[in-house]
Biopython code that builds the backbone (N, CA, C, O; Angstrom):
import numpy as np
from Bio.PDB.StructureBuilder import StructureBuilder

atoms = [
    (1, "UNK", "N", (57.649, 24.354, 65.664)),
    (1, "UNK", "CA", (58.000, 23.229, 64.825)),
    (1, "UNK", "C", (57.884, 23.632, 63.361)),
    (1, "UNK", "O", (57.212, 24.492, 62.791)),
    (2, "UNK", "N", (58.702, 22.788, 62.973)),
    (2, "UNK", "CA", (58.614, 23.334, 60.897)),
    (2, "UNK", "C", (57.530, 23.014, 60.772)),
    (2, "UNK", "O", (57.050, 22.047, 61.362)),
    (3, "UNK", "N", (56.949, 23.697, 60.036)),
    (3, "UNK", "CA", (55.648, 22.317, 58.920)),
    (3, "UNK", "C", (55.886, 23.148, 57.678)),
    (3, "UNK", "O", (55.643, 24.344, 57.522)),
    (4, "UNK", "N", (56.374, 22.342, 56.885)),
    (4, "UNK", "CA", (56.616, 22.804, 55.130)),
    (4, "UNK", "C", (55.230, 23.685, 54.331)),
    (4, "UNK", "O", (55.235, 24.704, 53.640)),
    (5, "UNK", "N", (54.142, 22.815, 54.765)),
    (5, "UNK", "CA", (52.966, 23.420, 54.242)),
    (5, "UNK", "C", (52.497, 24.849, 54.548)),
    (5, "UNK", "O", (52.067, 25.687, 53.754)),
    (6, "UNK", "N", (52.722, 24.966, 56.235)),
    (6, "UNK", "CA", (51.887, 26.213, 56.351)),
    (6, "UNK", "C", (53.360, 27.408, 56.026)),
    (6, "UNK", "O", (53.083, 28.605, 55.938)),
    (7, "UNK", "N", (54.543, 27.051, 55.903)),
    (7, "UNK", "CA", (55.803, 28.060, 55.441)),
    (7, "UNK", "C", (55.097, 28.466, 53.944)),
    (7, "UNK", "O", (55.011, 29.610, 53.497)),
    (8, "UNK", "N", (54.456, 26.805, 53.077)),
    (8, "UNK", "CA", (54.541, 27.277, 51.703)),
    (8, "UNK", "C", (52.852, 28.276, 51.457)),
    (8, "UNK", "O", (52.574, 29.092, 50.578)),
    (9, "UNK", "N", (52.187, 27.877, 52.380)),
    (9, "UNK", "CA", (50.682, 28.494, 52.239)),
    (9, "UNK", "C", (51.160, 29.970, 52.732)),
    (9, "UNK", "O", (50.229, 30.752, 52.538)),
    (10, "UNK", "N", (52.517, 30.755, 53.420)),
    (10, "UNK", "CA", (52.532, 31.809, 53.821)),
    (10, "UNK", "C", (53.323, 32.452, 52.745)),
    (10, "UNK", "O", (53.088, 33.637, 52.512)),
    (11, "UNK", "N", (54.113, 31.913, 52.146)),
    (11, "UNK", "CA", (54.629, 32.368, 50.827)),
    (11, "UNK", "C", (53.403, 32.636, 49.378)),
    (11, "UNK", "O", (53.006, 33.740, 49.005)),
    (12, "UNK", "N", (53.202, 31.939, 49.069)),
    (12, "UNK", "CA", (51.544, 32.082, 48.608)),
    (12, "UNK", "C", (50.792, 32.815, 48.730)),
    (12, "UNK", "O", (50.206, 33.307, 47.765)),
    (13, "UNK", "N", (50.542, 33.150, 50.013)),
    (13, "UNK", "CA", (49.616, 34.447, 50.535)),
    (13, "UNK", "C", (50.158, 35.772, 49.956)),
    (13, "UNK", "O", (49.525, 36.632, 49.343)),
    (14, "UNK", "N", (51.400, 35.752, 50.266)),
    (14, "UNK", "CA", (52.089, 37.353, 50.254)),
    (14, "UNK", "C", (52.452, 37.488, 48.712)),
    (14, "UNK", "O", (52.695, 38.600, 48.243)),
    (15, "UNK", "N", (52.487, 36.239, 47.865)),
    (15, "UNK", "CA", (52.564, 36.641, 46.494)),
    (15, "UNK", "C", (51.096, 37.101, 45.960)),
    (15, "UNK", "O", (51.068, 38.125, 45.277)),
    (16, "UNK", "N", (50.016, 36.499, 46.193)),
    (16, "UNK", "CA", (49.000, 37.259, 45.626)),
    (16, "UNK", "C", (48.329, 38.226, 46.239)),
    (16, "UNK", "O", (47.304, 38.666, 45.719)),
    (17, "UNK", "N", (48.806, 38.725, 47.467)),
    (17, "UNK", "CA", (48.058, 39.967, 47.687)),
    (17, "UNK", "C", (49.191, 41.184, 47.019)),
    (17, "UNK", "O", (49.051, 42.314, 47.486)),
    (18, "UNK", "N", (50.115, 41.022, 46.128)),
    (18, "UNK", "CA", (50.687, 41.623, 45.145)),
    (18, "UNK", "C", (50.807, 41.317, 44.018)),
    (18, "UNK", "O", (51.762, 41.680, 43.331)),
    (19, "UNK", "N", (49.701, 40.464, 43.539)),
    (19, "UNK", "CA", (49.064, 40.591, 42.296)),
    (19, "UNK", "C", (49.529, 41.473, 41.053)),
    (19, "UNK", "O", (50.124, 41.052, 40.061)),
    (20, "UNK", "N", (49.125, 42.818, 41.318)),
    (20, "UNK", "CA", (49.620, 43.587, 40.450)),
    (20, "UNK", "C", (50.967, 43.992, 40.742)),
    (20, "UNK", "O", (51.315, 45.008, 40.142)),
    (21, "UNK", "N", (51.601, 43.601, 41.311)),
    (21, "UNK", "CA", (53.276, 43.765, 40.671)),
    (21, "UNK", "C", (53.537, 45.088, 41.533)),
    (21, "UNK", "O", (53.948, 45.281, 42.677)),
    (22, "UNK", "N", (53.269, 45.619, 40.859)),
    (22, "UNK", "CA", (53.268, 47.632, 41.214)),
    (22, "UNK", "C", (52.019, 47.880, 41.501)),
    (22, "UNK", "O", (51.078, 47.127, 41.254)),
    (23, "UNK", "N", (51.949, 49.173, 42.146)),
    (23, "UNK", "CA", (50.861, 49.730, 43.111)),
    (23, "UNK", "C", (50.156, 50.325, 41.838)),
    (23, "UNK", "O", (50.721, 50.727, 40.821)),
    (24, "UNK", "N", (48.693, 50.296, 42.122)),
    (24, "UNK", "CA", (47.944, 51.307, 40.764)),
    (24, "UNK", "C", (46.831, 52.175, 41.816)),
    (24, "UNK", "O", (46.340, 51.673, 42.827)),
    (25, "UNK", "N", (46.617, 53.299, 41.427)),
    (25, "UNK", "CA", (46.287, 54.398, 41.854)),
    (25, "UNK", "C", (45.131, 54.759, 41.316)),
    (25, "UNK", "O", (45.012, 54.475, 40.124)),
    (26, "UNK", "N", (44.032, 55.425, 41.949)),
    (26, "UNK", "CA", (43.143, 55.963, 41.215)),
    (26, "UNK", "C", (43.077, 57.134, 42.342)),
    (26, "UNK", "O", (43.328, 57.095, 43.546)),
    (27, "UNK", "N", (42.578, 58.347, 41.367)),
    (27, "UNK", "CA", (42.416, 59.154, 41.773)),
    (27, "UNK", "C", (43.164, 59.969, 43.347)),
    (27, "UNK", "O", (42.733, 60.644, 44.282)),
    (28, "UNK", "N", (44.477, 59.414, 42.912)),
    (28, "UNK", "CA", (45.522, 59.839, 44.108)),
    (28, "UNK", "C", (46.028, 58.807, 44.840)),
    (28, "UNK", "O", (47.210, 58.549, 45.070)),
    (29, "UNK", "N", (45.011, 58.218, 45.200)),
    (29, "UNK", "CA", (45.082, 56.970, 45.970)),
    (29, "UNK", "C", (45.670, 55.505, 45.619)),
    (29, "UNK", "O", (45.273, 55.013, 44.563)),
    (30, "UNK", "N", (46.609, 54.742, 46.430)),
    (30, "UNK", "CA", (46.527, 53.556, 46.122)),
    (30, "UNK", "C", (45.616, 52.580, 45.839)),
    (30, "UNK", "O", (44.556, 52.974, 46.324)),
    (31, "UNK", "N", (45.500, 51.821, 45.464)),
    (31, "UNK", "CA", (44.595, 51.078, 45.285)),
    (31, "UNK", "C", (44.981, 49.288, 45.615)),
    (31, "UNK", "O", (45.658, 48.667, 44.796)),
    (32, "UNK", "N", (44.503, 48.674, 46.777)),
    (32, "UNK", "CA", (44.807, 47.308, 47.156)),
    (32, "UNK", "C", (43.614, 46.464, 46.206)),
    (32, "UNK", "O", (42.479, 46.799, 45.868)),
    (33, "UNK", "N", (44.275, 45.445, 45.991)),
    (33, "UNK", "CA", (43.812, 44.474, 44.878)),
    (33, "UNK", "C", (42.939, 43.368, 46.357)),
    (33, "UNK", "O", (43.477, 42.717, 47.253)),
    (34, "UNK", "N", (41.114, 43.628, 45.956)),
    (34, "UNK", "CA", (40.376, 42.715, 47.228)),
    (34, "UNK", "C", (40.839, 41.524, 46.704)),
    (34, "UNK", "O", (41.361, 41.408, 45.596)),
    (35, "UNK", "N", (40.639, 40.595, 47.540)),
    (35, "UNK", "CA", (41.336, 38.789, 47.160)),
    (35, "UNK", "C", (39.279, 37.877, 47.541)),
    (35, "UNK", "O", (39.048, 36.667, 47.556)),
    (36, "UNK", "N", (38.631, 38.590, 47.686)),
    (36, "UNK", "CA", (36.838, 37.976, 47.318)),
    (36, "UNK", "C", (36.168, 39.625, 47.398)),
    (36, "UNK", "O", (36.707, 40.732, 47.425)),
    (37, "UNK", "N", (35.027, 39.264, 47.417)),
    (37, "UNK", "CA", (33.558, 40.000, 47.341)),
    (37, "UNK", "C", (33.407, 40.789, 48.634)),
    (37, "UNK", "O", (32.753, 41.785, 48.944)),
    (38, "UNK", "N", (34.086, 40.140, 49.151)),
    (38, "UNK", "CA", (33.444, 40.949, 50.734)),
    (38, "UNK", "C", (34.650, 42.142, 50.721)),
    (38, "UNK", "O", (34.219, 43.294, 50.763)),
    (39, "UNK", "N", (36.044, 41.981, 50.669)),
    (39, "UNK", "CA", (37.046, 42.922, 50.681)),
    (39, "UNK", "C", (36.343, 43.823, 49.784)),
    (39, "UNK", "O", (36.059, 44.884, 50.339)),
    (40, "UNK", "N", (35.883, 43.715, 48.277)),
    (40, "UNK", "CA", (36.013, 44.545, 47.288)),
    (40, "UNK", "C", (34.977, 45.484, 47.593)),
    (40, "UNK", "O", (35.130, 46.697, 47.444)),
    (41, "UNK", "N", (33.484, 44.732, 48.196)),
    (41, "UNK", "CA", (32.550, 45.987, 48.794)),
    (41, "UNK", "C", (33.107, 46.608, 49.954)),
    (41, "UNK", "O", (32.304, 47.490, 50.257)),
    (42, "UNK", "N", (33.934, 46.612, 50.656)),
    (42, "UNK", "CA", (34.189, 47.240, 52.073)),
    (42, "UNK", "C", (35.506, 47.902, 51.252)),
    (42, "UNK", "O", (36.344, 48.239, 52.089)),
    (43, "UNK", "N", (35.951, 48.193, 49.882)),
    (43, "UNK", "CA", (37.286, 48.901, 49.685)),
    (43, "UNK", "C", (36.271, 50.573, 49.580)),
    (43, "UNK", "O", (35.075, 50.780, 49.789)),
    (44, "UNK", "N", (37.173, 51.326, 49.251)),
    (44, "UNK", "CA", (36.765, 52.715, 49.293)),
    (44, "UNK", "C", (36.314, 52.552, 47.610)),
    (44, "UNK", "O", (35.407, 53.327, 47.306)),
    (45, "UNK", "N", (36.713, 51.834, 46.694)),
    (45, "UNK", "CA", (36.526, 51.714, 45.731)),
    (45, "UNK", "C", (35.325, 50.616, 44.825)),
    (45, "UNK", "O", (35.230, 50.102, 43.710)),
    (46, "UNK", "N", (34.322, 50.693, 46.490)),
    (46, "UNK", "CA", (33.187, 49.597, 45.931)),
    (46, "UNK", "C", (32.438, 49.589, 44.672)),
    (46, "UNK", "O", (32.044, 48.726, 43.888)),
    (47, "UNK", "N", (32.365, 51.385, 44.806)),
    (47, "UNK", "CA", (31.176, 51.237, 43.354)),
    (47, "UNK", "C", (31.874, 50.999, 42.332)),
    (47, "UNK", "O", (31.233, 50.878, 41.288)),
    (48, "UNK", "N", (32.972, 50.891, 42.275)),
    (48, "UNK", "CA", (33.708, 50.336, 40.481)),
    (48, "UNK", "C", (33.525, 48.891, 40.654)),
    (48, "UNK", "O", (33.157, 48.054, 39.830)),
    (49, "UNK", "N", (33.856, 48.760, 41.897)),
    (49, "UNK", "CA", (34.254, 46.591, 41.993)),
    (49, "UNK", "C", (32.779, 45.963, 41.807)),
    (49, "UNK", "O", (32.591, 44.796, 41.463)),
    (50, "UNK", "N", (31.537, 47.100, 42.143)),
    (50, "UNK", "CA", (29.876, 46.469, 42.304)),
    (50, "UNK", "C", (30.361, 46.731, 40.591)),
    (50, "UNK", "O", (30.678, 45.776, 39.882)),
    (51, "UNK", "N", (30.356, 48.003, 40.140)),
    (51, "UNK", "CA", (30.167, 47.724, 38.643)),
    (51, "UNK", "C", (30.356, 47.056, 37.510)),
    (51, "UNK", "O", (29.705, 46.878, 36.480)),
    (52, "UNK", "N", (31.794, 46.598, 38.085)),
    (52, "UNK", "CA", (32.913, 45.442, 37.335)),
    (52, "UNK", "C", (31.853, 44.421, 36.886)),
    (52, "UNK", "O", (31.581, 44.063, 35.740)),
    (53, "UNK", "N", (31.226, 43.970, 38.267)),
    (53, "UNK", "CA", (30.847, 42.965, 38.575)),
    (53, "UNK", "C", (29.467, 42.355, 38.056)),
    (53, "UNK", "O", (29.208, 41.182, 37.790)),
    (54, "UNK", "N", (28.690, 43.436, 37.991)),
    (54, "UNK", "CA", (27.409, 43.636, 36.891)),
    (54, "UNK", "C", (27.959, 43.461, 35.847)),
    (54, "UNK", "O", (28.093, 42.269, 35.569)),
    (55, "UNK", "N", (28.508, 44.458, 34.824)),
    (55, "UNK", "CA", (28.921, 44.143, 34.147)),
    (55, "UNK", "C", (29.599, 42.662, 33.344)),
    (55, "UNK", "O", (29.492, 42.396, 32.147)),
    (56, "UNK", "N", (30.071, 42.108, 34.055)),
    (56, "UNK", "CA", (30.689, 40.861, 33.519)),
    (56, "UNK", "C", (29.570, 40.042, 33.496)),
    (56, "UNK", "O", (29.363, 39.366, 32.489)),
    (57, "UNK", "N", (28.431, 39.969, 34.928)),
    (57, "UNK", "CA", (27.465, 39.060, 34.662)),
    (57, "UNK", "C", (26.690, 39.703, 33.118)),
    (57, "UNK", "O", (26.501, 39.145, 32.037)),
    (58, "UNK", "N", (26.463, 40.690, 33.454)),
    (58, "UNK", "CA", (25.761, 41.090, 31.857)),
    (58, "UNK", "C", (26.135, 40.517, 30.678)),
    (58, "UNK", "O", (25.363, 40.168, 29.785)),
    (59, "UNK", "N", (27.749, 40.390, 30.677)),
    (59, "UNK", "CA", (28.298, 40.268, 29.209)),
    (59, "UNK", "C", (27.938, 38.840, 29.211)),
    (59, "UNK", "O", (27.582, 38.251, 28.190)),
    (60, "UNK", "N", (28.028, 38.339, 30.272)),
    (60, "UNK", "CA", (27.577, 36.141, 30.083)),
    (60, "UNK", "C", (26.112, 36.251, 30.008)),
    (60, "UNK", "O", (25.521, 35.174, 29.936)),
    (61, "UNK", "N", (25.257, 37.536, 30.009)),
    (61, "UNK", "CA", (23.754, 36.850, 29.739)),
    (61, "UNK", "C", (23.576, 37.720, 28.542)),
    (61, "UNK", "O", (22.499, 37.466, 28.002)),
    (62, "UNK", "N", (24.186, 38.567, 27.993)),
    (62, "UNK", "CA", (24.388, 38.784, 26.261)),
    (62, "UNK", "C", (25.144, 37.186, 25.383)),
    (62, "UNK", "O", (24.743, 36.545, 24.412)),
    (63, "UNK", "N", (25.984, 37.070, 26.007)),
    (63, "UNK", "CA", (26.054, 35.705, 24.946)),
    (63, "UNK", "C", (26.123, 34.524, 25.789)),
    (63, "UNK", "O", (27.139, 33.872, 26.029)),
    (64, "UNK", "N", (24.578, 34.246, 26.351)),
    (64, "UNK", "CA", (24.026, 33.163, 26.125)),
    (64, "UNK", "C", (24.751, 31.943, 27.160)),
    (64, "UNK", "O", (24.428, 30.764, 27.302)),
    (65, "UNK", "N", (26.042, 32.872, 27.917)),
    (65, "UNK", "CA", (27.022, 31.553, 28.772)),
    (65, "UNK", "C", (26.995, 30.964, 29.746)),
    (65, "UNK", "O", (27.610, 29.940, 30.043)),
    (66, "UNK", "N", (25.837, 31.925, 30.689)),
    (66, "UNK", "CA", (25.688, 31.907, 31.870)),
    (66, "UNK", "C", (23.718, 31.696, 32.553)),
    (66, "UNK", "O", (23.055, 32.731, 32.604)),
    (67, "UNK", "N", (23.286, 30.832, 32.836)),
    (67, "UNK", "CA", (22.132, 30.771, 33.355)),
    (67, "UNK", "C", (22.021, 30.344, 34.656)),
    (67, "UNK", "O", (22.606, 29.409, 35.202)),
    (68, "UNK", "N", (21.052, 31.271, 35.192)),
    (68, "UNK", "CA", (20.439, 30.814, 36.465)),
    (68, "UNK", "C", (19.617, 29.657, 36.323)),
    (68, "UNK", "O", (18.825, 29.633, 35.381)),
    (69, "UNK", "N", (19.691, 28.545, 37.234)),
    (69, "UNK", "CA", (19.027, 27.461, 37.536)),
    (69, "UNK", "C", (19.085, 26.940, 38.827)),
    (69, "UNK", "O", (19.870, 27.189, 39.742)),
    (70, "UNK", "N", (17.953, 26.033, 38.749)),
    (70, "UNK", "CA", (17.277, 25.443, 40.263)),
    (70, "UNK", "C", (18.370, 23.827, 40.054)),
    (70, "UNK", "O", (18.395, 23.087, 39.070)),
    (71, "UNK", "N", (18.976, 23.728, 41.046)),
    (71, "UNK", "CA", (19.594, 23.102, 41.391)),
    (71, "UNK", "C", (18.740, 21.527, 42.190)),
    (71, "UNK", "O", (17.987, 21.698, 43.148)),
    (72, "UNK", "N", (18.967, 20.304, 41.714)),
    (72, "UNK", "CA", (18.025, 19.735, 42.847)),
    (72, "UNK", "C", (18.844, 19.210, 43.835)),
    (72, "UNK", "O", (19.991, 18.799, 43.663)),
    (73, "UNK", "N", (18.289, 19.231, 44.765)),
    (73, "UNK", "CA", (19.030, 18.636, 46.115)),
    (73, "UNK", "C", (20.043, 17.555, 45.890)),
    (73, "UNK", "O", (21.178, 17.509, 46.364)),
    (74, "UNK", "N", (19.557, 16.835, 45.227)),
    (74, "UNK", "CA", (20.409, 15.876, 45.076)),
    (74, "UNK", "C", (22.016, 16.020, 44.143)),
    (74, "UNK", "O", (22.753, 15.045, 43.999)),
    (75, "UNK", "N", (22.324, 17.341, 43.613)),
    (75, "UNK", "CA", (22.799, 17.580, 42.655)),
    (75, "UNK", "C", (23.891, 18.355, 43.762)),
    (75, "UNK", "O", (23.542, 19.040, 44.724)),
    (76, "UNK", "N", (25.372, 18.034, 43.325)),
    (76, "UNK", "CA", (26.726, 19.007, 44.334)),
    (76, "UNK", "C", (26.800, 20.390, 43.285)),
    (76, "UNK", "O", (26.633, 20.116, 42.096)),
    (77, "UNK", "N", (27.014, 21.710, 43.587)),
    (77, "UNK", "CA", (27.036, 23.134, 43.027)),
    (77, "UNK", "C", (28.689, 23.022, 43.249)),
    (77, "UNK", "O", (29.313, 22.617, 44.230)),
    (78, "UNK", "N", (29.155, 23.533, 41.973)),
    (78, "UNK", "CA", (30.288, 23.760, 42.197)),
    (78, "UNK", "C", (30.706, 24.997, 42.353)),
    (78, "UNK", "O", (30.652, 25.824, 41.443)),
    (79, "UNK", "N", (31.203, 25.264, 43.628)),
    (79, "UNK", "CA", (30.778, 26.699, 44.226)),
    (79, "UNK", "C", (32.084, 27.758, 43.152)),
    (79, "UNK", "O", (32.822, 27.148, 42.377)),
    (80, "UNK", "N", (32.174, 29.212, 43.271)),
    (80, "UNK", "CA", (32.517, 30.297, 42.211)),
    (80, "UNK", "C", (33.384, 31.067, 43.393)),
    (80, "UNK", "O", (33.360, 30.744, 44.580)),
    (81, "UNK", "N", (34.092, 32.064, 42.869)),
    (81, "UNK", "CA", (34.513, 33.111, 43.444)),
    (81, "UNK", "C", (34.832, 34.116, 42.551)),
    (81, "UNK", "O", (35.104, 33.884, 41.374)),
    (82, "UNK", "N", (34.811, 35.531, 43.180)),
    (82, "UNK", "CA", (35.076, 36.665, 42.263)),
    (82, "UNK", "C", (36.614, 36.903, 42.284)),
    (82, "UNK", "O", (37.069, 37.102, 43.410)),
    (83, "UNK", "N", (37.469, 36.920, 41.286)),
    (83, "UNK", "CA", (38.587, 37.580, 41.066)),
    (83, "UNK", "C", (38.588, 38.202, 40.359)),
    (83, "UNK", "O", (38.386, 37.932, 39.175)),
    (84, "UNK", "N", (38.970, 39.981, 41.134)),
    (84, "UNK", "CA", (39.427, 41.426, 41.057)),
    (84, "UNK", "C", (40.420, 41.737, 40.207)),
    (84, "UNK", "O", (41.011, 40.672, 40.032)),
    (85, "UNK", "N", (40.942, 42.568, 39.583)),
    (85, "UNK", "CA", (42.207, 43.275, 38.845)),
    (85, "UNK", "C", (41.797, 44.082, 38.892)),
    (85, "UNK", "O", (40.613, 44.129, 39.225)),
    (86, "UNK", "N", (42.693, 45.530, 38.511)),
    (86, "UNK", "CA", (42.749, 46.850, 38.494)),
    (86, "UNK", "C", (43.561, 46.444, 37.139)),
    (86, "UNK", "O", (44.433, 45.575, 37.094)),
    (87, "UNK", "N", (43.081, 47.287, 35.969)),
    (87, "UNK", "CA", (43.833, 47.565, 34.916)),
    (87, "UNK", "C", (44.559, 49.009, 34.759)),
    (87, "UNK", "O", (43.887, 50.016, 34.980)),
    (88, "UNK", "N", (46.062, 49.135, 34.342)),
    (88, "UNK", "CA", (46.493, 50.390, 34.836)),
    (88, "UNK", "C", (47.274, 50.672, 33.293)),
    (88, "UNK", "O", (47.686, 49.815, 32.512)),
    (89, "UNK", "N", (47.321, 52.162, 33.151)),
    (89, "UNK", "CA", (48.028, 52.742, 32.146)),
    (89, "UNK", "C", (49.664, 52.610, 32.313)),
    (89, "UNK", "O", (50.134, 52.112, 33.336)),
    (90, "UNK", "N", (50.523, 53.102, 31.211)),
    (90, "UNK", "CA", (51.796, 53.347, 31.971)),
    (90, "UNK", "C", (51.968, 54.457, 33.478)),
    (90, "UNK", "O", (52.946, 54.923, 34.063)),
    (91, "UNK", "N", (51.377, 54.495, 33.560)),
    (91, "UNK", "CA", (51.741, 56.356, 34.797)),
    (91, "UNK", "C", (51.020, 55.166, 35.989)),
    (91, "UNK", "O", (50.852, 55.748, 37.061)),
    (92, "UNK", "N", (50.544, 53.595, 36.055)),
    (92, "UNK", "CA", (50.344, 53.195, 36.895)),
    (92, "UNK", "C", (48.495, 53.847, 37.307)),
    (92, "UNK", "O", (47.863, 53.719, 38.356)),
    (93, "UNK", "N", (48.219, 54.312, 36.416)),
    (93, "UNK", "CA", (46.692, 54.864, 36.794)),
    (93, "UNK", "C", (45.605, 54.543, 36.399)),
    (93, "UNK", "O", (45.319, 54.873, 35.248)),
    (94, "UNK", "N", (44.564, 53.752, 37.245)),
    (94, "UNK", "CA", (43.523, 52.587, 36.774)),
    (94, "UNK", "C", (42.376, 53.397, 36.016)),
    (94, "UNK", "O", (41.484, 54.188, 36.326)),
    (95, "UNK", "N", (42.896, 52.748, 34.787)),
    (95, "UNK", "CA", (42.020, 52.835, 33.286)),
    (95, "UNK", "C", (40.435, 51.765, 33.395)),
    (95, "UNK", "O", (39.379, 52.081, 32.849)),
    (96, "UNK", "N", (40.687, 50.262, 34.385)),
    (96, "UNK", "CA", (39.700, 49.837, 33.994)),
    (96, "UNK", "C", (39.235, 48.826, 35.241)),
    (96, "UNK", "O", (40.121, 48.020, 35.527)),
    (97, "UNK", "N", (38.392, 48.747, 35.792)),
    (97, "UNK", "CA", (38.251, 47.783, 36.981)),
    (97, "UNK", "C", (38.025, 46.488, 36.306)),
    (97, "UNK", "O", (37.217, 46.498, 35.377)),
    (98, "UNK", "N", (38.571, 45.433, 36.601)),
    (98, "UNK", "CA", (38.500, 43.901, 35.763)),
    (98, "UNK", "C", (38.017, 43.319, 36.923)),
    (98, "UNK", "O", (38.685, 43.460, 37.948)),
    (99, "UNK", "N", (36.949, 42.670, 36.957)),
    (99, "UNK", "CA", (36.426, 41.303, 38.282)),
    (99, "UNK", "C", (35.421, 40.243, 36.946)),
    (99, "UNK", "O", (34.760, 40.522, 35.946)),
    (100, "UNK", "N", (35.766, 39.112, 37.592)),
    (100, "UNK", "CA", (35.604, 37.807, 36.828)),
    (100, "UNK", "C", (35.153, 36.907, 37.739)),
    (100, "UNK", "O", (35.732, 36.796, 38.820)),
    (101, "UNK", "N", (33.852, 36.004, 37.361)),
    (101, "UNK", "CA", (33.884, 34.934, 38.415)),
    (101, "UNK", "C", (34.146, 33.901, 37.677)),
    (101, "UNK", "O", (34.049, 33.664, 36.473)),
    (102, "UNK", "N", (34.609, 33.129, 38.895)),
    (102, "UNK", "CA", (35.843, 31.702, 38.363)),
    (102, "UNK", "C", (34.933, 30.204, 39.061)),
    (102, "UNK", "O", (34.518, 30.198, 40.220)),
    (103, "UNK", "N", (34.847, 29.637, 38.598)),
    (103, "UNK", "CA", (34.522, 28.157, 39.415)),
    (103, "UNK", "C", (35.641, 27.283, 40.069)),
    (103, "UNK", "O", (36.489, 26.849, 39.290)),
    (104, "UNK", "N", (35.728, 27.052, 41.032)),
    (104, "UNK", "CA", (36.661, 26.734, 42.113)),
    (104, "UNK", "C", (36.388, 24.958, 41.417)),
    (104, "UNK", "O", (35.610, 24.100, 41.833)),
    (105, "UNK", "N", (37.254, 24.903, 40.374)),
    (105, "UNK", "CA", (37.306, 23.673, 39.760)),
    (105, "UNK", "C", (38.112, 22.704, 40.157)),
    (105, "UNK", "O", (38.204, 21.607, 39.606)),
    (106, "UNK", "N", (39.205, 23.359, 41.888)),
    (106, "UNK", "CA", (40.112, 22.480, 42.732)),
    (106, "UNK", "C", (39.068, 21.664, 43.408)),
    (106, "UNK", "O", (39.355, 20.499, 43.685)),
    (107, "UNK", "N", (37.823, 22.158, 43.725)),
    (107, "UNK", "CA", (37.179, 20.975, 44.814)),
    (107, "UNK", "C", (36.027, 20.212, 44.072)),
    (107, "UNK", "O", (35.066, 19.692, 44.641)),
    (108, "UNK", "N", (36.269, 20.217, 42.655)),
    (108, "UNK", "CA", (35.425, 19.012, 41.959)),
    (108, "UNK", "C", (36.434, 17.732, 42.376)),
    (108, "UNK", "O", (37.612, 17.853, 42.712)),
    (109, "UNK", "N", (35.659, 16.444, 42.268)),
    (109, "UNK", "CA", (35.926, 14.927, 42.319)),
    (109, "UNK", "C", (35.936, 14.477, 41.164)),
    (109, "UNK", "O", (35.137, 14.659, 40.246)),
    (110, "UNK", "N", (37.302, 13.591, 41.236)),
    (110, "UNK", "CA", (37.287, 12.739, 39.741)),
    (110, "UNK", "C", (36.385, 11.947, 39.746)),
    (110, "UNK", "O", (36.186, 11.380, 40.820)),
    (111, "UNK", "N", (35.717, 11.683, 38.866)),
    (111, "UNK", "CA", (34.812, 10.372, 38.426)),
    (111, "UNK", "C", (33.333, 10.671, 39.545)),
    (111, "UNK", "O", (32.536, 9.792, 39.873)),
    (112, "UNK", "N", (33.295, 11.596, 39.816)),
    (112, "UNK", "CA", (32.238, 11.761, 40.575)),
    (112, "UNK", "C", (31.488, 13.478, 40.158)),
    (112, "UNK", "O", (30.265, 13.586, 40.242)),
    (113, "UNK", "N", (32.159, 14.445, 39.822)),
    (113, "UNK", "CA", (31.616, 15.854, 39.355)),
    (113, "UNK", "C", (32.202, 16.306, 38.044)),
    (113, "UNK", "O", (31.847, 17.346, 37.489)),
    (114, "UNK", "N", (33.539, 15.099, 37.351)),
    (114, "UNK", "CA", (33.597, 14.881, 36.122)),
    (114, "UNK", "C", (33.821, 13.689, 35.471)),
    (114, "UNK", "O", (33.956, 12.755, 36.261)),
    (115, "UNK", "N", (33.917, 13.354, 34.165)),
    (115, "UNK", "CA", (34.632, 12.570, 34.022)),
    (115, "UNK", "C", (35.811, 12.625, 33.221)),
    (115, "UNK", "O", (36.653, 11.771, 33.500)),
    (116, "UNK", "N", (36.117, 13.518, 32.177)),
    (116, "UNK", "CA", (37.156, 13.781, 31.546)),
    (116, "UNK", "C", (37.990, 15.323, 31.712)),
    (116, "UNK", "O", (37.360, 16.352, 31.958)),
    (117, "UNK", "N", (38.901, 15.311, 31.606)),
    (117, "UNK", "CA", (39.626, 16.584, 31.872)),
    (117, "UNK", "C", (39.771, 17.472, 30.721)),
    (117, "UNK", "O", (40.356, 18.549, 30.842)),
]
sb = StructureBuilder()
sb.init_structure("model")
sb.init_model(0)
sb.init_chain("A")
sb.init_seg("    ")
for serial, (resi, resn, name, xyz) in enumerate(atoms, 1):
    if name == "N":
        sb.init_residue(resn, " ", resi, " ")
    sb.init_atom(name, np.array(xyz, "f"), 0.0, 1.0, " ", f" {name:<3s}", serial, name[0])
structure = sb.get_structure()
C-alpha cells in the first residue's frame, strides 16, 4: 500500500547519509559521514570523531555556554544529539573533523518547555 510518509521518511534518509555531497577521504580511505555517537565510535575513524567531540565540549566550557547540572525530577531534559562533518580541502581530503551537539528542539512543547519562539 502507498503511505506518502514512510516514501517521504525514505527519501530523507538517503539525502542525509550524503551529507557531504562528494566522498572525502582520509588517508586513502573513504570516509562515511556517522548520522549519531554510536556510528562515529564504531567508524575506523573514532579517535578523530572522540576528539572532535572533546574538543567542542571544551570550547563551550572556555566560554562559559555550557554547564553541567542536576536536573530535578520534576523538570523534562531536552534531550541533544551529536552531528558529525568531515571538513575537506579541494583534492576532497579531510583537513578537519567537525562534530557539534544540537538540542533536538523538534520534541519541545509549546506553552509547556517554551513560551516564545
Amino acid at each position: 500500500a502507498y503511505d506518502p510518509q514512510r516514501r517521504d521518511r525514505a527519501r530523507r534518509s538517503a539525502t542525509t547519509s550524503a551529507r557531504a555531497g562528494n566522498a572525502a577521504y582520509f588517508k586513502g580511505e573513504a570516509v562515511s559521514v556517522p548520522r549519531n555517537y554510536r556510528q562515529a565510535m564504531a567508524s575506523p575513524q573514532a579517535a578523530e570523531w572522540r576528539q572532535s567531540t572533546q574538543d567542542h565540549l571544551q570550547t563551550h566550557r572556555e566560554q562559559d555556554s555550557w554547564r553541567e547540572t542536576i536536573v530535578p525530577s520534576s523538570k523534562r531534559v531536552i534531550p541533544m544529539q551529536w552531528v558529525f562533518q568531515p571538513k575537506t580541502d579541494e583534492q576532497d581530503q579531510v583537513t578537519k573533523w567537525k562534530a557539534r551537539a544540537v538540542a533536538l528542539g523538534n520534541l519541545q512543547r509549546p506553552g509547556i518547555d517554551f513560551d516564545q519562539t
